[in-house]
C-alpha positions as CSV (number, residue, x, y, z in Angstrom):
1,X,148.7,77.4,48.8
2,X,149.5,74.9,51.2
3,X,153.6,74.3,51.5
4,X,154.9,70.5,50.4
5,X,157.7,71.5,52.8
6,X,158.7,73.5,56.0
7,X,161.3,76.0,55.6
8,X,161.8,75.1,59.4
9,X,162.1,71.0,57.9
10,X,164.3,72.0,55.4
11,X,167.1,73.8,58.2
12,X,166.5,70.5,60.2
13,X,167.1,68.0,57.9
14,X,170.2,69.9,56.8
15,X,169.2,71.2,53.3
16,X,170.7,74.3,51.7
17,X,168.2,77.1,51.1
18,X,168.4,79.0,48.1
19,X,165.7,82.1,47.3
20,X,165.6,83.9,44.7
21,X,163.8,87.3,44.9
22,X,160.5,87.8,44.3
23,X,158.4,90.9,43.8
24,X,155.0,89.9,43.2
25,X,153.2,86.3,42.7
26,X,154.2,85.7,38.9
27,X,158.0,86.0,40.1
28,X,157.7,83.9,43.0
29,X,156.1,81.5,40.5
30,X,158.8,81.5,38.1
31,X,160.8,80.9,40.6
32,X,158.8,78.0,41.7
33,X,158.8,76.6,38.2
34,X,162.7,76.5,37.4
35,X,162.8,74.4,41.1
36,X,163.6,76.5,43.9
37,X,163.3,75.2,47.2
38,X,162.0,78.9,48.3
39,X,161.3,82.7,47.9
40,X,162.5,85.5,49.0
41,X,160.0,88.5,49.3
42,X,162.1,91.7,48.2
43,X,161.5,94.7,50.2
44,X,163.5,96.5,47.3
45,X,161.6,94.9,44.5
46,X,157.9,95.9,46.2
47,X,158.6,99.6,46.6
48,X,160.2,99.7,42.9
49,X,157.8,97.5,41.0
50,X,154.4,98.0,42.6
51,X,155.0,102.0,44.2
52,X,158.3,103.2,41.8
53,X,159.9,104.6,45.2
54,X,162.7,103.3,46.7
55,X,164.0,101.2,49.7
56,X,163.5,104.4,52.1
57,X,161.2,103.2,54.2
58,X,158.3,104.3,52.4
59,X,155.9,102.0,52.5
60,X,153.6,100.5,55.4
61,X,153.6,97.0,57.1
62,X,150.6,96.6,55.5
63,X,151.3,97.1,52.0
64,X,154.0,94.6,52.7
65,X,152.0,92.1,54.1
66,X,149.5,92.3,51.0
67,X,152.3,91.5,48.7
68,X,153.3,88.6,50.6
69,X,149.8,86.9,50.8
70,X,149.6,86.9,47.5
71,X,152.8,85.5,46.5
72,X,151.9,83.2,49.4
73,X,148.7,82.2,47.4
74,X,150.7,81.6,44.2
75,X,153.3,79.1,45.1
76,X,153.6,76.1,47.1
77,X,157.0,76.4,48.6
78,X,157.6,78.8,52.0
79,X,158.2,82.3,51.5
80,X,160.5,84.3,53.4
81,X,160.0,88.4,53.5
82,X,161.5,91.6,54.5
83,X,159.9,92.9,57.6
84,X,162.2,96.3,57.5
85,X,162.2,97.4,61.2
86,X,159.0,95.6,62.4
87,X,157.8,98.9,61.8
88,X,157.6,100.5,64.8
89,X,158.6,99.9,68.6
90,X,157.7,96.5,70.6
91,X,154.3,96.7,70.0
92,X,154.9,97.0,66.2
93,X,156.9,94.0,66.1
94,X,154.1,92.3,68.1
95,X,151.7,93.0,64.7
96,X,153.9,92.8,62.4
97,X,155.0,88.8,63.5
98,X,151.0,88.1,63.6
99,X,149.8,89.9,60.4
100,X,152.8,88.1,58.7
101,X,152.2,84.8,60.3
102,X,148.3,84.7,59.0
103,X,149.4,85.9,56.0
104,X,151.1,82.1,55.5
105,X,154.6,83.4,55.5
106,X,157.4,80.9,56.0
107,X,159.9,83.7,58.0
108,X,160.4,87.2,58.2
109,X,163.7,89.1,59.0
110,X,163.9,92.2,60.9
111,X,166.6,94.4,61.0
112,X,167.9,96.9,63.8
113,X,168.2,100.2,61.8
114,X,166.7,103.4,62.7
115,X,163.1,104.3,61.0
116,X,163.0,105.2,57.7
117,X,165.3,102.6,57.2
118,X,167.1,102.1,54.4
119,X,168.0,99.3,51.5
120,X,171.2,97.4,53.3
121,X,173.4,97.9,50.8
122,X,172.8,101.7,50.3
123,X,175.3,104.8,52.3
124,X,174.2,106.4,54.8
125,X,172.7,103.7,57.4
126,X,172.0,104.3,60.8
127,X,171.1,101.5,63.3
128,X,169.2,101.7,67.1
129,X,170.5,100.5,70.2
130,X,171.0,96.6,70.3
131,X,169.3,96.6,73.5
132,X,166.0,98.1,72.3
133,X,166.5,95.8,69.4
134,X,166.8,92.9,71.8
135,X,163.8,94.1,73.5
136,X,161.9,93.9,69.6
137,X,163.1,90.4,68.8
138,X,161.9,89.4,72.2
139,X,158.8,90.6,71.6
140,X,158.7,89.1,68.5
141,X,159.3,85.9,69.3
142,X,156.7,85.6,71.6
143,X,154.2,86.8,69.7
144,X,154.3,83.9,67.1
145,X,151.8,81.4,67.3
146,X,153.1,78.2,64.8
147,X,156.7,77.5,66.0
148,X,157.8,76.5,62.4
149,X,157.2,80.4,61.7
150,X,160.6,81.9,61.6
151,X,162.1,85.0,63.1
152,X,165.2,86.1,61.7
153,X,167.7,88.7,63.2
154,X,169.7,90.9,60.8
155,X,172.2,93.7,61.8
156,X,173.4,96.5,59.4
157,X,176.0,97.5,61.8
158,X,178.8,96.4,59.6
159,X,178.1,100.0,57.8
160,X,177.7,102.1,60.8
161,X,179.9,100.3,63.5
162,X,182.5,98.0,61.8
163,X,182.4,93.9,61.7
164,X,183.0,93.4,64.9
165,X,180.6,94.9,66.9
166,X,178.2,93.4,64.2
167,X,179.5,90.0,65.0
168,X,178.5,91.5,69.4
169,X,175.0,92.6,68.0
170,X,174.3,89.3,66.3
171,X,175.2,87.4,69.4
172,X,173.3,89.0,71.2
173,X,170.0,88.8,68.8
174,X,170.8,85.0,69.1
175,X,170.4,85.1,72.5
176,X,167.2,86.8,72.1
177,X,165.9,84.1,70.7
178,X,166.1,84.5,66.9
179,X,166.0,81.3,64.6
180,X,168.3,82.6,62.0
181,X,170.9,85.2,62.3
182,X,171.7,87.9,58.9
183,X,174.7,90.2,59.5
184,X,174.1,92.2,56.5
185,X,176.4,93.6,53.9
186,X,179.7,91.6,54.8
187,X,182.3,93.5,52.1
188,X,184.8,91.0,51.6
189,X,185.1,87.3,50.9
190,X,187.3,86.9,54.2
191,X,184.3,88.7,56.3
192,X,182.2,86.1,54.6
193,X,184.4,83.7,55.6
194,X,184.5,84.3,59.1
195,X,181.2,84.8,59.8
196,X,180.0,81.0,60.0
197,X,182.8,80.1,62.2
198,X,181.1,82.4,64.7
199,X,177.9,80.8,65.2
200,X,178.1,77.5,65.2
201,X,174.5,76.9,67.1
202,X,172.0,79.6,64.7
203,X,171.7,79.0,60.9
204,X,173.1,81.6,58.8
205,X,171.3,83.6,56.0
206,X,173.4,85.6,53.6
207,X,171.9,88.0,51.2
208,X,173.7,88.1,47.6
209,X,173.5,91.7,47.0
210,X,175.6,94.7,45.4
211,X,177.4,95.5,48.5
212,X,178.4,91.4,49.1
213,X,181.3,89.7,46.8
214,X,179.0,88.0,44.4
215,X,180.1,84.5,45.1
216,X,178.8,80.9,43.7
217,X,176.1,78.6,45.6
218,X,178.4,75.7,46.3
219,X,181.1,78.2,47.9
220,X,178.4,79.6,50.3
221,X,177.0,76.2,51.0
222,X,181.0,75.5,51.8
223,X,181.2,78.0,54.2
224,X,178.6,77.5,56.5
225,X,175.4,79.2,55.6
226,X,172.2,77.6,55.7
227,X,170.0,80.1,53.5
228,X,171.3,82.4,50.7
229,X,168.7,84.8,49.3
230,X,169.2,86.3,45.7
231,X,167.1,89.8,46.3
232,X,167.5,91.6,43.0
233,X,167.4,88.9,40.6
234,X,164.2,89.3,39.1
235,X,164.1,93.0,39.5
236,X,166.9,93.4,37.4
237,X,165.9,91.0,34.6
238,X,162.3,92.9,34.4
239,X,163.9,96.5,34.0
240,X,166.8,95.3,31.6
241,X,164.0,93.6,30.0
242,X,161.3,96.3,29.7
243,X,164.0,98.9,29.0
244,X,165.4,97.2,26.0
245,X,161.7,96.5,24.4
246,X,160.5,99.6,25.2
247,X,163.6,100.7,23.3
248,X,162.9,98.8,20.6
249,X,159.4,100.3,19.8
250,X,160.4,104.0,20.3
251,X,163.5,103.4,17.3
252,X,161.4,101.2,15.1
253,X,158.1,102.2,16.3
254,X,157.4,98.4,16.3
255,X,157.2,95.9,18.7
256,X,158.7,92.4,18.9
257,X,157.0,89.7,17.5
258,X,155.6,87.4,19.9
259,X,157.2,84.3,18.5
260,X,160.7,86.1,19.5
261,X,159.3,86.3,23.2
262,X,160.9,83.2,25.1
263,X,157.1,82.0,25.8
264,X,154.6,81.8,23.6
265,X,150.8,83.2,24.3
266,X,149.1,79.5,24.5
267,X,152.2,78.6,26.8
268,X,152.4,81.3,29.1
269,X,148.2,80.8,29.7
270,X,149.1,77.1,30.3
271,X,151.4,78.2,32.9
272,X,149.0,80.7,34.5
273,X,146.6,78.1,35.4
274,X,144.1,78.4,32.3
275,X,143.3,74.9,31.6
276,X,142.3,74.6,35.2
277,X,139.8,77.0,35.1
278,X,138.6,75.8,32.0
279,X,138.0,72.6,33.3
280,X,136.3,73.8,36.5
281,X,133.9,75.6,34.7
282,X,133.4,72.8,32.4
283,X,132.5,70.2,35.3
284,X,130.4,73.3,36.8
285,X,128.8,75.4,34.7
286,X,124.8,74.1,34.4
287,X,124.3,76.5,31.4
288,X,126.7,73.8,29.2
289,X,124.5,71.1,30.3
């Protein structure tokens, strides 16, 4: 669907960006519906809910990019998505920046960890040389064709190097020419702290996951970021969800009753676009006239 909005015009005209995670189109939906400004493409969240593997590295740039055309398709706010590694070298990038880019994505961050990578917030990390990841962003950037596409830097270097030297690597992804800068995984509110009154020319994205002190919108906001994605969010309601219905019918061998679910059949068609196509075929179909 066609965006009302930029992301790129909403970091211009100073608005705070918040984006929940999203792992396929009815999530980023949702999402839409309860009136977020954006979406967040979990790399986490496609692995688990559409392959059941985890963040490892597993699947392909390809698989990635399918998921995020269709939530593309779905909503009409910009969507930005996890582009792991850019899987691959230079040339990688290079595809990976122009498969995204058709695909209608908003931005896609891409991270300097060695292939498989891993989920940023589990053990066990281990990042390339910055240079060679200068070298990708470079690459990266010039291979985008609409200059409101978005190219986002994000170091795990934190884990594997210490805070400083992730605060070095981030510089120097800024000078590479990256819109928006991520330092992943910051452990402590001061870290959090500190990290906006370091870049003062680059928005800031910070991602609200396990590893991060879980803190509230308005404090983020407070401290200087200009994006704040929400990766697990709808990951963990599904499973907590599924696991305590599926629960349910294995001890009483009886499923809830749909009136108990939050949305009703008729409403949850209504939401899905039903009455649309009904009309359509309606105004359409000759064998009705």
């Amino acid at each position: 669907m066609e965006q009302s909005k930029t992301l790129n015009e909403m970091i211009k005209n100073g608005e705070f960006v918040i984006a929940p995670g999203a792992y396929d189109a009815l999530t980023a939906r949702i999402i839409e519906s309860e009136g977020f400004n954006a979406v967040y493409m979990t790399g986490f969240g496609t692995s688990a809910f559409h392959f059941g593997l985890p963040d490892r590295g597993l699947l392909t740039m390809t698989e990635m990019v399918q998921n995020a055309s269709r939530i593309v398709n779905a909503i009409n706010i910009p969507l930005i998505a996890d582009a792991d590694t850019g899987y691959g070298t230079i040339i990688n990038a290079d595809r990976t920046v122009k498969e995204y880019e058709k695909a209608g994505v908003a931005a896609i961050h891409i991270e300097d960890q060695v292939w498989p990578k891993r989920c940023g917030h589990m053990l066990g990390k281990e990042v390339i040389d910055e240079n060679e990841m200068v070298s990708k962003l470079k690459a990266a950037v010039e291979a985008r064709k609409n200059p409101d596409f978005l190219i986002i830097a994000r170091t795990d270097a934190i884990a594997t190097h210490g805070f400083d030297h992730a605060i070095e690597r981030a510089h120097l992804y800024a000078e590479a020419g990256a819109d928006i800068i991520f330092i992943e995984a910051p452990k402590t509110k001061n870290q959090m702290r500190k990290i906006p009154k370091l870049f003062n020319k680059k928005p800031l994205l910070i991602n609200m996951s396990p590893r991060t002190p879980n803190l509230p919108v308005e404090e983020l906001k407070e401290m200087g970021y200009t994006i704040a994605i929400f990766p697990g969010i709808c990951l963990a309601a599904a499973i907590l969800a599924c696991r305590e219905d599926v629960r349910l019918l294995k001890e009483t061998g009886r499923q809830r009753d749909f009136k108990d679910v939050l949305q009703s059949f008729t409403e949850l068609n209504e939401f899905l676009g039903v009455p649309y196509y009904n009309e359509l075929e309606k105004k359409f179909d000759s064998s009705e006239k």
